[in-house]
N, C-alpha and C positions, 0 to 999 in steps of 0.2 A: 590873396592867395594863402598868406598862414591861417587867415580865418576858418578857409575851408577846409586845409589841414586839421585844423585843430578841433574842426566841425567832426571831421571822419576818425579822428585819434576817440573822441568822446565817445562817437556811436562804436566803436568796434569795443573801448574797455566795457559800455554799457551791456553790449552782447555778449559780449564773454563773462560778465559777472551775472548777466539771467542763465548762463547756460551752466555757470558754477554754483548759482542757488538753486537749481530746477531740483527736485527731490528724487534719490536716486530712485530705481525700479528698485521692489523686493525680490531677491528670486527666490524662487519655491522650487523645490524638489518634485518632476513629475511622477505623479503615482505608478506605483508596480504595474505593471500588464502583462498579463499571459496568454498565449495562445486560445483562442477559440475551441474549445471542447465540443464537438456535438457525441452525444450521449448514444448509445443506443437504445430502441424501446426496450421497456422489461417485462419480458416475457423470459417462464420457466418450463422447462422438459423435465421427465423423470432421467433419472441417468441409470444403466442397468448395463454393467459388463460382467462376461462371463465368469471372469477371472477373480472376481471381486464380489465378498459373502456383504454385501449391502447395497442398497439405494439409497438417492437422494434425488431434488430435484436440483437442477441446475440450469445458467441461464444461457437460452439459446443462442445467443452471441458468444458461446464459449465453444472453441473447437478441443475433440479430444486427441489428445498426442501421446502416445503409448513413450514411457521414457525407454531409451537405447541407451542409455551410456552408464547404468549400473557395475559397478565392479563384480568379480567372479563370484563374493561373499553374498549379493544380493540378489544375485542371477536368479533364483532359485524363487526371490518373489516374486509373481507374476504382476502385482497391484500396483504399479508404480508408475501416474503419468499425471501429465500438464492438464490443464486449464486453458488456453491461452485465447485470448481476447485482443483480439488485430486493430480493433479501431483505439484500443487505448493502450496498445503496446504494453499488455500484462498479462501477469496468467497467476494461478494460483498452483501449487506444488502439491498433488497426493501421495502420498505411502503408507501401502496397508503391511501391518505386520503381524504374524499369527504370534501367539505363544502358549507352553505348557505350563511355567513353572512362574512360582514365584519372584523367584530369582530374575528371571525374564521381564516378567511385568516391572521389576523395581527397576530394571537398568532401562525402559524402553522409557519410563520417566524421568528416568533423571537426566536420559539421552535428552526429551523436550527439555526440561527448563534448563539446560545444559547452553541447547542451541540457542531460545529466549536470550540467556544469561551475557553469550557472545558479544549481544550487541549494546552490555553495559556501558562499555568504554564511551560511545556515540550518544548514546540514547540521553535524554532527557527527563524523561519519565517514562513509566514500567504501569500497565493497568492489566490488572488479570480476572477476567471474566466468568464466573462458573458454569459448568454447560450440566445440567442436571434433568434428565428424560427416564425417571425408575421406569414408567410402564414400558420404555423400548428399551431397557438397559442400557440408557446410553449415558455417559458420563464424561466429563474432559474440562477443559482450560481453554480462553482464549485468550492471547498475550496483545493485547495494542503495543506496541512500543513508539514513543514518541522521540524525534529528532532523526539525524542524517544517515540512518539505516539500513540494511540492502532490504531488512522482510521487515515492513512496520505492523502484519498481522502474522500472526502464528497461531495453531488450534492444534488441537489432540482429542480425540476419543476415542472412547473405549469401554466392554461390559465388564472390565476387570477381572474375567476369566479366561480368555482365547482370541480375542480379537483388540487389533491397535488401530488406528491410524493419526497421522500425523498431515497436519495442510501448514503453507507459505504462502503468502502474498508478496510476490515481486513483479518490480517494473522495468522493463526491459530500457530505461533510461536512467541517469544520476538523479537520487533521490532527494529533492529536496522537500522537506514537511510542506512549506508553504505553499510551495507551488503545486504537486501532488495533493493535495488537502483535499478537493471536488472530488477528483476521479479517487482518492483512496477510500471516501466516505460511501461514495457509489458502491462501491467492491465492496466496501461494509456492509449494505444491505445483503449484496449477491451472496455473500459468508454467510449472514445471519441467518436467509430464505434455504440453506445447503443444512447449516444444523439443525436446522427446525425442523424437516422434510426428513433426517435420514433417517433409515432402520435399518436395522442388521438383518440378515438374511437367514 
């Protein structure tokens, strides 16, 4: 009877000293994953509102939204409306702005790199793009801003005699670079195909 005991003492340390040499698992960290994007196809329209001395084209997954919520100051421009883009919860920001005076022109740029400027605190890095079209007199900036942002694209142009306008790219969610990266790079194109296409009227 103690043999047998001493049989089942043997086999249980034996078991328990394979189970304490067995080599532990590694764990690994599971990879990031986001959400499934389906894109929409890219197709572009001309865009042509009354109220507004330019065209571009623009892309047909973009609905137009006349802005409403202008202060009494800006009342007075009629050019001021959305972009906005349903399947990927964005839209892009336009404001045209007339001027006569120099004076005018200097403040409507320092207003842009002003805004740009805002999101030093956040940003990581600052890339600023020339936008140069002499035969259509177009001329302006585009601002990338990289890191945790509310507008990681910004633009301006302008024939630096009577006509401004000013764009934002914002996502109607919390911005993160990395996860926003796909769909911000998409809207990069859609930007890029809008400066390329505009002229003044």
């Amino acid at each position: 009877m103690e043999f047998r005991n001493w049989n089942f003492q043997l086999l249980l340390v034996l078991l328990v000293g394979f189970a304490a040499c067995k080599e532990e698992a590694v764990l690994v960290p599971k990879p990031r994953i986001y959400p499934k994007v389906i894109y929409p196809e890219k197709a572009y329209e001309p865009l042509e509102i009354e109220d507004c001395p330019f065209t571009m084209e623009v892309p047909k997954y973009f609905q137009y939204i006349k802005d409403k919520d202008q202060n009494a100051v800006e009342k007075k421009h009629n050019c001021w409306f959305d972009l906005y883009c349903q399947e990927l919860n964005s839209y892009i920001h336009l404001s045209y702005l007339p001027f006569s005076s120099r004076k005018e022109f200097d403040k409507l740029i320092g207003d842009a790199f002003e805004m740009a400027d805002k999101h030093n605190i956040k940003a990581s890095y600052r890339n600023e793009l020339k936008i140069t079209k002499p035969e259509e007199q177009v001329h302006g900036l585009i601002f990338e801003i990289d890191g945790p942002v509310a507008t990681p694209l910004q633009f301006f142009m302008t024939d630096s005699t009577r006509h401004f306008i000013r764009g934002s790219l914002y996502f109607k969610s919390s911005v993160n670079r990395d996860s926003i990266a796909p769909v911000y790079d998409f809207h990069k194109l859609d930007v890029g195909k809008m400066v390329e296409s505009f002229e003044w009227r």
